[in-house]
Backbone as numpy.savetxt, mean C-alpha at the origin, in Angstrom:
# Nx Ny Nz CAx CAy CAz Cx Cy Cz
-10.66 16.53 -14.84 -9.40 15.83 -15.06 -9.23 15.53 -16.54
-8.34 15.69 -17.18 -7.87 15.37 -18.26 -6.76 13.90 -18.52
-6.56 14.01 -19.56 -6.04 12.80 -20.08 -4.29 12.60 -19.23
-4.36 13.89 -19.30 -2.45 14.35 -19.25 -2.24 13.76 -17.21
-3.48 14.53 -17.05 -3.52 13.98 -15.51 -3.58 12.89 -14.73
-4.63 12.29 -15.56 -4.97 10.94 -15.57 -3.91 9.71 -15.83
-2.89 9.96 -17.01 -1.45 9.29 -16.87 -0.42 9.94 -15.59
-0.40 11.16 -15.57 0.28 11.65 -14.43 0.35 10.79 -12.56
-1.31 11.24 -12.79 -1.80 10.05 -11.33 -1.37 8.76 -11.10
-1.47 8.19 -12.37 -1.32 6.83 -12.32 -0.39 6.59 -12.51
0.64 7.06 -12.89 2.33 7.07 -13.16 2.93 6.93 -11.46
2.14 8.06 -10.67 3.14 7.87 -9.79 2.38 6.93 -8.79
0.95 6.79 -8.41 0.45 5.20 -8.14 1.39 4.08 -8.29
1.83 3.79 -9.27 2.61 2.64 -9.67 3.89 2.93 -9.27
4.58 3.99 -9.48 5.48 3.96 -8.65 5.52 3.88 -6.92
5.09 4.65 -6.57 4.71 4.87 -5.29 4.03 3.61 -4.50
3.39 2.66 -4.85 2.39 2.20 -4.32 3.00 0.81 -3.63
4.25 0.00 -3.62 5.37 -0.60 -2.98 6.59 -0.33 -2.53
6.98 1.18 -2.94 8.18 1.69 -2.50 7.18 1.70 -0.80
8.10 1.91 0.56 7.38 2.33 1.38 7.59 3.92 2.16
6.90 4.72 0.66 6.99 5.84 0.90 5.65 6.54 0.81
4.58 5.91 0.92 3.20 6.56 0.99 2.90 6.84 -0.54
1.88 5.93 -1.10 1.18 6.15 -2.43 -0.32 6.93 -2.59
-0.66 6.78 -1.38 -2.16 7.13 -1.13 -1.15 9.05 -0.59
-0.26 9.13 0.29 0.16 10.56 0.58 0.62 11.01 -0.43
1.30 10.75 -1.91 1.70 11.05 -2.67 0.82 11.66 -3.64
-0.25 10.54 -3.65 -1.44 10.70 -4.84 -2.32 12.13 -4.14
-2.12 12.21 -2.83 -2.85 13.36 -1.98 -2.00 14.56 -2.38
-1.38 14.85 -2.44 0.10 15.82 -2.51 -0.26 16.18 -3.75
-0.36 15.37 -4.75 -0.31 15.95 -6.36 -1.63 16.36 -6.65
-2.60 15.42 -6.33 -3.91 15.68 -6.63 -4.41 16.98 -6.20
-3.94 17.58 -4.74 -4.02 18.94 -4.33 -3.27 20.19 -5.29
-1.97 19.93 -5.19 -1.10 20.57 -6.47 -1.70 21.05 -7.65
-2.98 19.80 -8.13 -3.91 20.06 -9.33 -4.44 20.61 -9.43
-4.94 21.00 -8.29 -6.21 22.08 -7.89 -7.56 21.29 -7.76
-7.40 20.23 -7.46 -8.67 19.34 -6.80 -8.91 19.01 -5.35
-10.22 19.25 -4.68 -10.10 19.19 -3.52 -10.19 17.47 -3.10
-9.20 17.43 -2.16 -8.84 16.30 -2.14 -9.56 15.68 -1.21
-11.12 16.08 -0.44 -11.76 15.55 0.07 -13.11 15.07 -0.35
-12.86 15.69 -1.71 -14.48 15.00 -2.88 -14.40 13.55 -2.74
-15.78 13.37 -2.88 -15.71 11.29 -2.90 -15.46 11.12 -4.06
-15.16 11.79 -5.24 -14.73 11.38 -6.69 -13.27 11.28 -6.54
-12.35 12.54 -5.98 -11.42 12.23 -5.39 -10.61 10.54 -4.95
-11.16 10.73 -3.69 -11.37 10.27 -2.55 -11.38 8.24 -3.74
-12.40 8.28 -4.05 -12.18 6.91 -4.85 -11.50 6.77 -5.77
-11.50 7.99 -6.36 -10.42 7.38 -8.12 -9.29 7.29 -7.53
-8.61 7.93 -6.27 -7.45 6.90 -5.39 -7.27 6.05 -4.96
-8.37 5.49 -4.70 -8.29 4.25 -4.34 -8.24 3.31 -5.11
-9.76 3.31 -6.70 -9.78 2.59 -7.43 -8.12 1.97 -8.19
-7.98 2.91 -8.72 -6.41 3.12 -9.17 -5.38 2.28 -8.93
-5.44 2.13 -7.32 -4.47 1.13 -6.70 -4.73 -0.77 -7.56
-5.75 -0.34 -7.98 -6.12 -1.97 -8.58 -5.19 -2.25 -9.50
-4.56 -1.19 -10.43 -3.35 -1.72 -11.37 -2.68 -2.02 -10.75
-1.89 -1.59 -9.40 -0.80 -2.02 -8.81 -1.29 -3.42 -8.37
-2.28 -3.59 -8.37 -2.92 -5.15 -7.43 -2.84 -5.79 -8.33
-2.85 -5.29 -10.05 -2.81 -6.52 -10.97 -1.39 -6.76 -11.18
-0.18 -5.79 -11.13 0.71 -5.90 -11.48 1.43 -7.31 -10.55
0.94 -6.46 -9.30 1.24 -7.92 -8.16 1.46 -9.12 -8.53
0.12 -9.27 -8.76 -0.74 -10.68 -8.92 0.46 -11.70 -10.31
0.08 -10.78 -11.21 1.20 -10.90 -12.83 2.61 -11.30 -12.27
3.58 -10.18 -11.15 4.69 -10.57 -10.66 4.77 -11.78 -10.03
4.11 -12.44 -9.18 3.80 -12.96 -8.18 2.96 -14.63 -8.41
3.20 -14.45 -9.79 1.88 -15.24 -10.36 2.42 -16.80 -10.18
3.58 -17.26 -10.08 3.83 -18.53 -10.13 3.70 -18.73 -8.32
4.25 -18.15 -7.75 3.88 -18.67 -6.10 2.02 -18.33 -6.17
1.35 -17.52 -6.48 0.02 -17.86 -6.57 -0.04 -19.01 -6.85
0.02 -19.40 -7.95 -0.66 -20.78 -8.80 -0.14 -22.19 -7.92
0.95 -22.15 -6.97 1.65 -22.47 -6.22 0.58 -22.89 -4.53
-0.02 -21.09 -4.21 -0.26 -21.32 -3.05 -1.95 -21.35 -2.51
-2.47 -20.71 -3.65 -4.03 -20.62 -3.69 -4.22 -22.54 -3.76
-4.11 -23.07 -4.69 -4.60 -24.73 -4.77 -4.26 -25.18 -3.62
-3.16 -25.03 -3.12 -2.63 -25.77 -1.64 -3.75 -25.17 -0.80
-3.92 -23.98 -0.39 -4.55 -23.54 0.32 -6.27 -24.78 -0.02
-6.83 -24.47 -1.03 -8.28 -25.39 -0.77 -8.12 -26.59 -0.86
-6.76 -27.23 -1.35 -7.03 -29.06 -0.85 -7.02 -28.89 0.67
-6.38 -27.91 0.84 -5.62 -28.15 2.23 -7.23 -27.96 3.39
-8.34 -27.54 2.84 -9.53 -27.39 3.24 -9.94 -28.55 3.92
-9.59 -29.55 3.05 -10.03 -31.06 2.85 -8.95 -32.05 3.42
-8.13 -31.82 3.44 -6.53 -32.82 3.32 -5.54 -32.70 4.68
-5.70 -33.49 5.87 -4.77 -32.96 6.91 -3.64 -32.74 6.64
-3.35 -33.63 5.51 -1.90 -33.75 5.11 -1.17 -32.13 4.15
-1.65 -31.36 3.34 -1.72 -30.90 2.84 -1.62 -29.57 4.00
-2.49 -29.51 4.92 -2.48 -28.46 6.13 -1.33 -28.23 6.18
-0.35 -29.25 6.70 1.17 -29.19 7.26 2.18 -29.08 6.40
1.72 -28.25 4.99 3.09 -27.98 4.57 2.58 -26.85 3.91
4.07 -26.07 3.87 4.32 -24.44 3.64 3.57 -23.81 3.12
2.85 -24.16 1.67 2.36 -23.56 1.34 0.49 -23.32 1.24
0.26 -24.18 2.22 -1.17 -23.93 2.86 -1.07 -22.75 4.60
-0.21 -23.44 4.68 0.13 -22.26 5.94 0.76 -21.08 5.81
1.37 -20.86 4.46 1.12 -19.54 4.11 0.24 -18.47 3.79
-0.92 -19.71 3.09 -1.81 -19.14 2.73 -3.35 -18.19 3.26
-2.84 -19.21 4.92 -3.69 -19.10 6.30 -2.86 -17.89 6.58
-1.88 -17.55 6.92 -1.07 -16.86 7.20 -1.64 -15.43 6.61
-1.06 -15.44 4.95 -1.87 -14.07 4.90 -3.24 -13.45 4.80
-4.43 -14.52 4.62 -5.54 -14.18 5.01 -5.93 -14.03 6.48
-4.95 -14.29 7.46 -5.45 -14.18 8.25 -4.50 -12.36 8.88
-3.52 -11.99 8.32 -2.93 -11.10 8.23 -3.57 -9.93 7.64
-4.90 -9.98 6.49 -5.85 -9.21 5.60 -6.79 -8.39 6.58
-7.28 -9.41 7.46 -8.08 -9.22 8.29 -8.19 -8.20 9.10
-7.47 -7.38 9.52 -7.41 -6.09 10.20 -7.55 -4.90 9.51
-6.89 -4.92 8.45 -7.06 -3.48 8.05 -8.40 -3.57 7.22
-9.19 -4.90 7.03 -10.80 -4.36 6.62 -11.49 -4.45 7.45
-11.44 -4.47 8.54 -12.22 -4.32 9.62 -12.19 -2.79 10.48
-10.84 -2.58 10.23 -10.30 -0.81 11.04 -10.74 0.26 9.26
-10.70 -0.27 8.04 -11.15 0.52 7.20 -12.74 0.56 6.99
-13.44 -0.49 7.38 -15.07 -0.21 7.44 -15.29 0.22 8.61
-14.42 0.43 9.96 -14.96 0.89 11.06 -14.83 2.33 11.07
-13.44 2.79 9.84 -13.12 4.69 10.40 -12.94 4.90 8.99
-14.18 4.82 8.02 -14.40 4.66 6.79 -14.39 5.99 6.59
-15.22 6.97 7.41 -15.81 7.98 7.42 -14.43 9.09 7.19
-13.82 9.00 8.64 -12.55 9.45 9.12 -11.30 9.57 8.05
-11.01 8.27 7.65 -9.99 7.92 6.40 -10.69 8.80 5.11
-11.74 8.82 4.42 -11.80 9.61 3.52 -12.35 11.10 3.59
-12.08 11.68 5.09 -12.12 13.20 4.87 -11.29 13.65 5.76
-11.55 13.71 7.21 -10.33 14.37 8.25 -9.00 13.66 7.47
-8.44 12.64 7.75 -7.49 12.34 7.27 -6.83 12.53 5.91
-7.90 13.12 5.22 -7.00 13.51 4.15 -6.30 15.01 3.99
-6.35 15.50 5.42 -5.59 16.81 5.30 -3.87 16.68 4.84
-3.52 17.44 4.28 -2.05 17.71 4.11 -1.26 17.64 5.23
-2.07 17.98 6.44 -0.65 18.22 7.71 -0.85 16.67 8.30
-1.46 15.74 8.19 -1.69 14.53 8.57 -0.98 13.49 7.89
-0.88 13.87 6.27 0.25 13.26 5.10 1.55 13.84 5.97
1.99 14.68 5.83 3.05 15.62 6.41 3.85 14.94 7.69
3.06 14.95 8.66 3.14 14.21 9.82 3.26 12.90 9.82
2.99 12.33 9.24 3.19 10.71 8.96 3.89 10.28 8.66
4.52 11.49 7.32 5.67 11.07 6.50 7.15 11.07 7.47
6.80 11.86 8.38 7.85 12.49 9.31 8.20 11.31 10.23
7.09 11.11 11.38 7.14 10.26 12.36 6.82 8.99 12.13
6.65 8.14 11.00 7.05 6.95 10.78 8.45 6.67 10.39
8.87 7.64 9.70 10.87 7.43 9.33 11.05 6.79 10.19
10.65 7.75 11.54 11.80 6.89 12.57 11.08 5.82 13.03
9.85 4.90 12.69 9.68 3.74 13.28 10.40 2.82 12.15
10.27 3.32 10.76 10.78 2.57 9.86 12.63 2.58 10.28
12.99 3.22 10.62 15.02 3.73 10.89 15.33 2.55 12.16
14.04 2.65 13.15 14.47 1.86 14.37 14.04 0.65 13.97
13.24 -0.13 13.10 13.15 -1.44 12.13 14.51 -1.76 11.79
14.81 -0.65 10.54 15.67 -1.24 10.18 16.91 -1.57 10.71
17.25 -0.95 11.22 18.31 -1.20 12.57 18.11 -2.03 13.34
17.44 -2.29 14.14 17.24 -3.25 15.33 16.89 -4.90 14.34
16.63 -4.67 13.44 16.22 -6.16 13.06 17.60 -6.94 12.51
17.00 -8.46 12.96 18.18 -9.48 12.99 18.66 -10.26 11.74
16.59 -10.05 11.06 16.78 -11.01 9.71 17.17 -11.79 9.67
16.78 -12.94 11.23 17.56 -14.16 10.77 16.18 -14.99 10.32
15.39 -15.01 9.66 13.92 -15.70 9.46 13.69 -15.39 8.16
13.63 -16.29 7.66 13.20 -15.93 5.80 11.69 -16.44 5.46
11.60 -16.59 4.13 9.98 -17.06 4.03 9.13 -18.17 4.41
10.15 -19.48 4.64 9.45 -20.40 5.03 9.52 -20.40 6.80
9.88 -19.41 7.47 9.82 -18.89 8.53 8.23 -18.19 9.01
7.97 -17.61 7.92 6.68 -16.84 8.20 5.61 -17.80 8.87
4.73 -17.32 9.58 3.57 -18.01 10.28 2.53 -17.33 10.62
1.09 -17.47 10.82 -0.02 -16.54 10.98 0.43 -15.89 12.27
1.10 -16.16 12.98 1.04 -15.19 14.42 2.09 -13.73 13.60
2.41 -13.82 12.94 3.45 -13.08 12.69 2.70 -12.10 11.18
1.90 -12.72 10.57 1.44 -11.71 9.49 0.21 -11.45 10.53
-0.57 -11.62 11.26 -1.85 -10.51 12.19 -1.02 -10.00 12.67
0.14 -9.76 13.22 1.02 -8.81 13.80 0.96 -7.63 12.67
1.72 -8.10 11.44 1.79 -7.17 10.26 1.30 -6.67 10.22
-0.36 -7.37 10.30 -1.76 -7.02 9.43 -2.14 -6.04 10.45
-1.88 -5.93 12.04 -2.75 -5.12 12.73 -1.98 -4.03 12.80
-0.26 -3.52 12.42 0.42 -2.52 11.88 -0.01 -2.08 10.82
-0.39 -3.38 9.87 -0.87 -2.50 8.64 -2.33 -1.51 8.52
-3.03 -1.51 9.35 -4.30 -0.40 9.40 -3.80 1.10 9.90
-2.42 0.94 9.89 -1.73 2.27 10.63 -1.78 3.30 9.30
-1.49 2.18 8.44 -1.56 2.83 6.85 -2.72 3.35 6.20
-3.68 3.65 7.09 -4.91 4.13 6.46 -5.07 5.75 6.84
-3.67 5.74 7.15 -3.89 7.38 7.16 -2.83 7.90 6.52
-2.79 8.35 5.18 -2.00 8.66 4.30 -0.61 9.13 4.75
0.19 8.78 4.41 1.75 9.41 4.64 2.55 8.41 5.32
1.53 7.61 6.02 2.75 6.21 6.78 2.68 5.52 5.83
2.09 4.83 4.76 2.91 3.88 3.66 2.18 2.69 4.06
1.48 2.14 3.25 0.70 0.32 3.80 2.19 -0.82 3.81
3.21 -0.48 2.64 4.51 -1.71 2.54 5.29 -0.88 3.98
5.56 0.69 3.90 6.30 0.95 4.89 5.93 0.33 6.17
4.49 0.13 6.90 3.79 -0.37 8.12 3.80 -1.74 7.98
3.62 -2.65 7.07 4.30 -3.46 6.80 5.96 -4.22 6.80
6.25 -3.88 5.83 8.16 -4.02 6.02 8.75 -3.62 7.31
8.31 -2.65 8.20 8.84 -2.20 9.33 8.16 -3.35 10.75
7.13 -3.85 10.49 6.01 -4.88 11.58 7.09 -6.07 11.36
7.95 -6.57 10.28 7.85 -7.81 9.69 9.60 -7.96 10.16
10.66 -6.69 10.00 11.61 -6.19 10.38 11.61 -6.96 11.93
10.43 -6.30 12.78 11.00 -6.31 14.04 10.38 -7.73 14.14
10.01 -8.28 13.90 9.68 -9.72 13.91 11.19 -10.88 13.20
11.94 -9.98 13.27 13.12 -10.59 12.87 13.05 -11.39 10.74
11.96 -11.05 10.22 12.42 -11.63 8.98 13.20 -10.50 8.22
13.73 -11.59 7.09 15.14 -10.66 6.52 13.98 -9.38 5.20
14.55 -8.31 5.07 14.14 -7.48 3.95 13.38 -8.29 3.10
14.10 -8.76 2.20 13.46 -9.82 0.68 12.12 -10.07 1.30
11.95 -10.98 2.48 10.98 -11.77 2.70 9.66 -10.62 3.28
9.77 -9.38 4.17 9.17 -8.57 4.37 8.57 -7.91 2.73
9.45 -7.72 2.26 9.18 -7.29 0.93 7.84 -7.86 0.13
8.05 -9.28 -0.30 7.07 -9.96 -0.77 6.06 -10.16 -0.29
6.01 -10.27 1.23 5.03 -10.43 2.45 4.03 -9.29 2.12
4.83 -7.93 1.62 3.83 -6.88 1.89 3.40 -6.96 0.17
3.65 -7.78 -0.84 3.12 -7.42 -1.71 2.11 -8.59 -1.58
1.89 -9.63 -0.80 1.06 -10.65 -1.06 -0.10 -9.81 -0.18
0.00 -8.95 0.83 -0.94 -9.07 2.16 -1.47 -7.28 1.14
-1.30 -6.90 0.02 -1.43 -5.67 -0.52 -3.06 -6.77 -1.70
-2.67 -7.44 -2.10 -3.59 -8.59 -3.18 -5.16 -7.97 -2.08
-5.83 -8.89 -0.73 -6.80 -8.94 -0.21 -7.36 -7.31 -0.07
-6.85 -6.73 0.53 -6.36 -5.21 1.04 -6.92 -4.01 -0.04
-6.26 -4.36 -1.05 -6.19 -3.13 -2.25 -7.99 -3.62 -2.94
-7.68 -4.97 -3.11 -8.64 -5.76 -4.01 -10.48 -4.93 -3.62
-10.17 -5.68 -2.21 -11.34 -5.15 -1.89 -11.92 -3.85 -1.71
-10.85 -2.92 -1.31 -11.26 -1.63 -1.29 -11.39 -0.96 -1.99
-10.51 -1.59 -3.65 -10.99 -1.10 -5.15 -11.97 -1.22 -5.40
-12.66 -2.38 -5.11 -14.40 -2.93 -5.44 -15.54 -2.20 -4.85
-15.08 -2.18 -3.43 -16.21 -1.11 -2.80 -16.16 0.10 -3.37
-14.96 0.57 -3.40 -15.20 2.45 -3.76 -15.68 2.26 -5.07
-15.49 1.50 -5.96 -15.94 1.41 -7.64 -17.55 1.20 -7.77
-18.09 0.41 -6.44 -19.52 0.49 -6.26 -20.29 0.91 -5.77
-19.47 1.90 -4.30 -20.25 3.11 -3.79 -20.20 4.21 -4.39
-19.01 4.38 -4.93 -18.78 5.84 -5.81 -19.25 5.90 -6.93
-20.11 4.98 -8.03 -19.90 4.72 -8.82 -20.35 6.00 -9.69
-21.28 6.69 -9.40 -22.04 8.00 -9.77 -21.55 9.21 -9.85
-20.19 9.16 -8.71 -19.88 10.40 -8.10 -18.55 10.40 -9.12
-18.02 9.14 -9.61 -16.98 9.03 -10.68 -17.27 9.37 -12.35
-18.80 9.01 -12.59 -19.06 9.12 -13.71 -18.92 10.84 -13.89
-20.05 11.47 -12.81 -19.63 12.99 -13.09 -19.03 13.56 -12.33
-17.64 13.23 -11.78 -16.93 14.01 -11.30 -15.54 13.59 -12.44
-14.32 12.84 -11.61 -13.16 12.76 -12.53 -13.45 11.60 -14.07
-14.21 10.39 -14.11 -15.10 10.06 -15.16 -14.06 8.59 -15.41
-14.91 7.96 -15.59 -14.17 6.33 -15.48 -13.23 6.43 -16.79
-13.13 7.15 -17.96 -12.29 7.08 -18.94 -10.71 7.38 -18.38
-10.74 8.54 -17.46 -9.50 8.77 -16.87 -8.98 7.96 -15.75
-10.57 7.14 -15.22 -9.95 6.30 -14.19 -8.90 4.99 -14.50
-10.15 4.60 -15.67 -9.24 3.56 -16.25 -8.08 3.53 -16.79
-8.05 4.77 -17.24 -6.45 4.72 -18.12 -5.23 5.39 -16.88
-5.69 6.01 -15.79 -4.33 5.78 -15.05 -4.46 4.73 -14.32
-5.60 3.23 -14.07 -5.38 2.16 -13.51 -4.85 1.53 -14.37
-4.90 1.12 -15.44 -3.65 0.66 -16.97 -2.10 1.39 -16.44
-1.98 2.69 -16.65 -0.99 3.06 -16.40 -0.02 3.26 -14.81
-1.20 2.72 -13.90 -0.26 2.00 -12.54 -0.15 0.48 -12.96
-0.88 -0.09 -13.48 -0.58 -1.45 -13.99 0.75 -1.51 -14.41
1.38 -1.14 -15.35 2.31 -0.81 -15.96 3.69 -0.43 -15.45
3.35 0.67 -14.54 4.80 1.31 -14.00 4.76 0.35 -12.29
3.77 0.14 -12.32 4.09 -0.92 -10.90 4.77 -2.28 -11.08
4.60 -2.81 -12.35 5.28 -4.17 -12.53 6.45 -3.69 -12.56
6.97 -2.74 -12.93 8.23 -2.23 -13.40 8.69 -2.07 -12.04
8.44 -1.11 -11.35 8.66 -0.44 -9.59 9.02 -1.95 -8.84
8.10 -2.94 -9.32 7.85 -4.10 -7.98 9.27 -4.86 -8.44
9.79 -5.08 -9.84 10.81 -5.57 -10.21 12.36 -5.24 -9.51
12.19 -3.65 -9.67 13.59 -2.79 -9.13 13.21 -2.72 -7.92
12.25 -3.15 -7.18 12.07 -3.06 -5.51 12.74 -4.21 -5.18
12.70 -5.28 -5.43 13.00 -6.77 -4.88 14.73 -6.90 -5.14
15.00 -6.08 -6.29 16.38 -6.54 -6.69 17.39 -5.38 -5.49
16.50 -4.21 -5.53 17.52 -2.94 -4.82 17.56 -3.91 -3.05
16.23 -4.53 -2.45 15.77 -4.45 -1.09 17.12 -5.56 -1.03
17.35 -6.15 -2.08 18.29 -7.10 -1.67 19.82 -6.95 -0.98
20.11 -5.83 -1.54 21.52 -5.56 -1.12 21.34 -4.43 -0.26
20.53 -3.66 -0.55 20.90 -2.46 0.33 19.31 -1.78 1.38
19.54 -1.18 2.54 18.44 -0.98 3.68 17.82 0.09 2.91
16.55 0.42 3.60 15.44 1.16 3.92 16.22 2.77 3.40
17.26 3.49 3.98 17.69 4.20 4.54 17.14 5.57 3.34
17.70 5.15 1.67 17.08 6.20 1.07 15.54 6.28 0.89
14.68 5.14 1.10 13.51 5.85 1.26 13.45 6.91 2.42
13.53 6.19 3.69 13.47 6.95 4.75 13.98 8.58 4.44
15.19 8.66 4.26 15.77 10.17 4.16 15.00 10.83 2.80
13.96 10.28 2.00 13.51 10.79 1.27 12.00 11.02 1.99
11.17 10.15 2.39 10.52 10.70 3.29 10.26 11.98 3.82
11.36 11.86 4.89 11.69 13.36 6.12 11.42 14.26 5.02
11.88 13.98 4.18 12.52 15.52 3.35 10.82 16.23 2.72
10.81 15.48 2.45 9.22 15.16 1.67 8.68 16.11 2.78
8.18 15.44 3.74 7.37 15.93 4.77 8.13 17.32 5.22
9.17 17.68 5.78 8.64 18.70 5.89 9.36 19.53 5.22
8.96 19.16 3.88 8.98 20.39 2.59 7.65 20.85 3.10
6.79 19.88 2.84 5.26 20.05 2.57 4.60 20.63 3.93
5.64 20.84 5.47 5.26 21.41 6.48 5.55 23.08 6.23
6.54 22.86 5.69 6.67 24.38 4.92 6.14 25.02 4.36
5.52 24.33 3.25 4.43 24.46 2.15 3.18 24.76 2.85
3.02 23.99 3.75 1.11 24.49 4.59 1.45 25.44 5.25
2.73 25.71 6.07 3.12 26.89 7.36 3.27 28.21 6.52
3.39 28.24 5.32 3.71 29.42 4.82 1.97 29.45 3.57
1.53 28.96 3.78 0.23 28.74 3.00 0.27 29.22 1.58
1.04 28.36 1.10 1.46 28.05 -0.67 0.34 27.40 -0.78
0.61 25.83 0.00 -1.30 24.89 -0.34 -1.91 24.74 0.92
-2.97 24.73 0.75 -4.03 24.21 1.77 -3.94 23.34 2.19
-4.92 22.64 3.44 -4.46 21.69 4.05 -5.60 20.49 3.00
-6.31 21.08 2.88 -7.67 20.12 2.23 -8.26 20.93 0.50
């Protein structure tokens, strides 16, 4: 991997990685395109690691309801009083919403970083989630905003969100679409999936950075890792900005129809064997 690539990757990480159009299927798509097999564990982690810029960009966007909801959360350890208001029970809320997809990602650890990273599995995902994301957006009432949210309702999220561990359904798309039919409005699904992305991304950056750590030095090489995790840092604060302002006025609908299209270009692309599946 080179330098040129290494911004390339991480360019579209940051873009990709809150739209809910699959960042992990995207980063699969190009990385193949490169001529890298996309089932190496050097692979396989510098995708994952990567996602940590988008986790910082989060954190940076997001940073005054942090500073906001983390302190509430540990008086609230101590304080009955403190329990019963919003922002300790938010905080229960999305840790307790985290909880599934690291339990379904250390259980099909194996699975997620090789079968699943075939092309016709991105392909397929991209396809047949549209329409769970189309029948979300439609059927939902959005009459429930943020101080609506409650832990029964992010483990709902959270146990949609392990759907996302197979590239091409999208972790915000399995998200935003769980949170939809639970009746909260867009905006609030929106942010929901960038807070319940913080536990999620965090940790699975850390593990792959400490199981892989060998297989990164001599395979794609932490100089390139780091500089496209800087450069999802970067284009994700930017992405997460124009996400919140677009989700406001207008639906799902052009991701979705960008999706389909996506997918089965790329069914085309394997059926006529331009690229491989792996």
């Amino acid at each position: 991997m080179n330098i040129f690539e290494a911004v390339l990757l991480g360019a579209v990480e940051g873009v990709t990685e809150f739209l809910p159009i699959s960042s992990t299927g995207h980063l699969t798509i190009l990385e193949k395109l490169l001529g890298y097999r996309i089932d190496d564990p050097d692979i396989t982690a510098f995708t994952v690691i990567i996602q940590s810029g988008a986790v910082a960009a989060t954190i940076l966007f997001l940073r005054k309801d942090i500073a906001r909801i983390v302190p509430a959360f540990f008086k609230g350890l101590f304080d009955a009083e403190v329990r019963k208001g919003l922002d300790f029970r938010f905080a229960v809320a999305v840790l307790l919403g985290s909880l599934p997809i690291v339990v379904a990602a250390l259980l099909f650890k194996d699975q997620v970083e090789t079968t699943l990273r075939s092309l016709w599995f991105v392909a397929g995902a991209l396809i047949l989630w549209s329409g769970v994301m189309a029948f979300a957006d439609h059927a939902a009432t959005q009459q429930r905003s943020e101080k609506d949210v409650t832990w029964k309702d992010t483990l709902i999220i959270g146990v949609v969100q392990c759907m996302a561990l197979i590239p091409g359904i999208s972790r915000s798309g399995a998200t935003m679409s769980a949170g939809l039919l639970r009746d909260l409005d867009r905006v609030t699904v929106t942010k929901l999936s960038f807070f319940l992305s913080i536990p999620a991304l965090t940790g699975a950056s850390a593990l792959q950075g400490v199981e892989e750590f060998d297989n990164i030095s001599s395979g794609v090489g932490w100089t390139n890792t780091i500089v496209a995790t800087v450069v999802s840092f970067v284009v994700a604060y930017l992405s997460v900005n124009w996400l919140l302002r677009y989700i406001a006025r207008h639906s799902y609908t052009i991701f979705i129809v960008y999706r389909v299209a996506l997918g089965l270009l790329l069914v085309v692309l394997l059926a006529t064997n331009v690229i491989e599946p792996k």
